[in-house]
C-alpha positions in Angstrom: 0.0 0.0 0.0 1.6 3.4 -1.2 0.3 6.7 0.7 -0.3 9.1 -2.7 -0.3 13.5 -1.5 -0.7 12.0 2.0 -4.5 10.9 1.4 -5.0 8.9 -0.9 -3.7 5.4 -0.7 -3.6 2.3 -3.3 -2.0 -1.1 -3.6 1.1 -1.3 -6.2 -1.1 -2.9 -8.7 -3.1 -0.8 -8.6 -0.6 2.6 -9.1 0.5 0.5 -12.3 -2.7 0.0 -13.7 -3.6 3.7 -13.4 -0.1 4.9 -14.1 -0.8 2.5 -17.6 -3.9 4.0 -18.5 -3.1 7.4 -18.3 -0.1 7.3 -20.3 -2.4 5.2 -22.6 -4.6 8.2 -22.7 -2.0 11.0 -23.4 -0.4 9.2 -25.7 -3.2 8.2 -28.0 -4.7 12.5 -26.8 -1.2 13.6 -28.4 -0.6 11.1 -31.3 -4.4 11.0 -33.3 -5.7 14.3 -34.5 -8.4 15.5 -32.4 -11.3 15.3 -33.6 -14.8 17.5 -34.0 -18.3 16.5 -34.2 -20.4 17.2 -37.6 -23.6 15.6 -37.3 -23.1 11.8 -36.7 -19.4 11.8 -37.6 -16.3 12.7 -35.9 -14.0 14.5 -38.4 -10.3 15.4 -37.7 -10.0 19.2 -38.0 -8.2 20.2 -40.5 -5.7 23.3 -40.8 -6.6 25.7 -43.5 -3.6 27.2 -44.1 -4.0 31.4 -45.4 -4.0 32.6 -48.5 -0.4 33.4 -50.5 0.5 36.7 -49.3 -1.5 36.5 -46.1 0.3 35.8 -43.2 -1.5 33.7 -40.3 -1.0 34.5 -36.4 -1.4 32.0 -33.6 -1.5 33.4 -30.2 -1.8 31.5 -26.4 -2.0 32.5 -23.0 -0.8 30.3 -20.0 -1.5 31.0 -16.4 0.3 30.3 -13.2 -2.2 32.1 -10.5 0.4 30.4 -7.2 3.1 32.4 -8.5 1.2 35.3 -10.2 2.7 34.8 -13.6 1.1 34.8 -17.0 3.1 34.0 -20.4 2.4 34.6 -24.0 3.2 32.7 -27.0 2.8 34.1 -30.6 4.0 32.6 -34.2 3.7 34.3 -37.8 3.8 31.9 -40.1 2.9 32.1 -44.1 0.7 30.2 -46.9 3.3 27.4 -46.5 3.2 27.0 -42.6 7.0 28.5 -42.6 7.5 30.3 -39.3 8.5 33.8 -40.3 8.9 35.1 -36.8 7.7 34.1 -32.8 7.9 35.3 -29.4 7.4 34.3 -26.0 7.4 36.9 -23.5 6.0 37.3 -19.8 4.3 39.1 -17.1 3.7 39.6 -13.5 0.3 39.4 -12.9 -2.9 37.5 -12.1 -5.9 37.6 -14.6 -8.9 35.5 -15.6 -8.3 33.3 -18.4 -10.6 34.9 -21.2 -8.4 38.3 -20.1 -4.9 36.9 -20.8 -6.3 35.2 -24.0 -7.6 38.8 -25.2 -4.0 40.2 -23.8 -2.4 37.9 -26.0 -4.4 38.5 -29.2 -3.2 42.6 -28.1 0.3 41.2 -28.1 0.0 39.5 -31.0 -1.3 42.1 -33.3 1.4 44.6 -31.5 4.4 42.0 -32.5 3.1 41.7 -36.1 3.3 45.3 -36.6 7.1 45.7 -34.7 7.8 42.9 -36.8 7.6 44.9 -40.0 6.1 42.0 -42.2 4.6 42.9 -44.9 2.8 40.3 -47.5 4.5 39.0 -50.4 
């Protein structure tokens, strides 16, 4: 019997079982492409990629409220998927999730004009 965060407590056969499942679970989570419901059918979703001489923008928000940090992630990438420029960047702070998505959208469009890109 192993004692698991000091509450919970399970039998070595039974830590391997769940341990097994789980890593079941992220793998197949991280290896198929996930998938969307249209009707009766589950569909991957597929990446349209932009238009020649548009450039796309993919922007993300991560949130660590213990330690009052929130990061950013942006990528420009082109018609091809070729990653023209990116950034990650960081802040002290502590905001609701649909605030630091909307902050990094801000940062994003902000970076695509400092970047100076202009289409083809």
């Amino acid at each position: 019997m192993v004692k698991i965060h000091n509450y919970l407590s399970m039998l070595d056969d039974e830590i391997v079982l769940w341990s097994s499942s789980f890593l079941e679970d992220f793998r197949r989570a991280n290896i198929s492409p996930p998938l969307v419901r249209h009707g009766l059918v589950d569909e991957p979703i597929k990446r349209k990629p932009p238009v020649t001489g548009i450039f796309e923008v993919n922007t993300d928000a991560t949130i660590d409220s213990k330690v009052w940090r929130v990061g950013f992630g942006i990528i420009i990438s082109d018609c091809e998927g070729f990653v023209l420029a990116s950034s990650a960047q960081a802040m002290m702070a502590n905001f609701p999730p649909q605030l630091a998505e909307a902050l990094a959208l801000l940062k994003g469009i902000q970076f695509v004009y400092d970047s100076r890109l202009w289409p083809c």
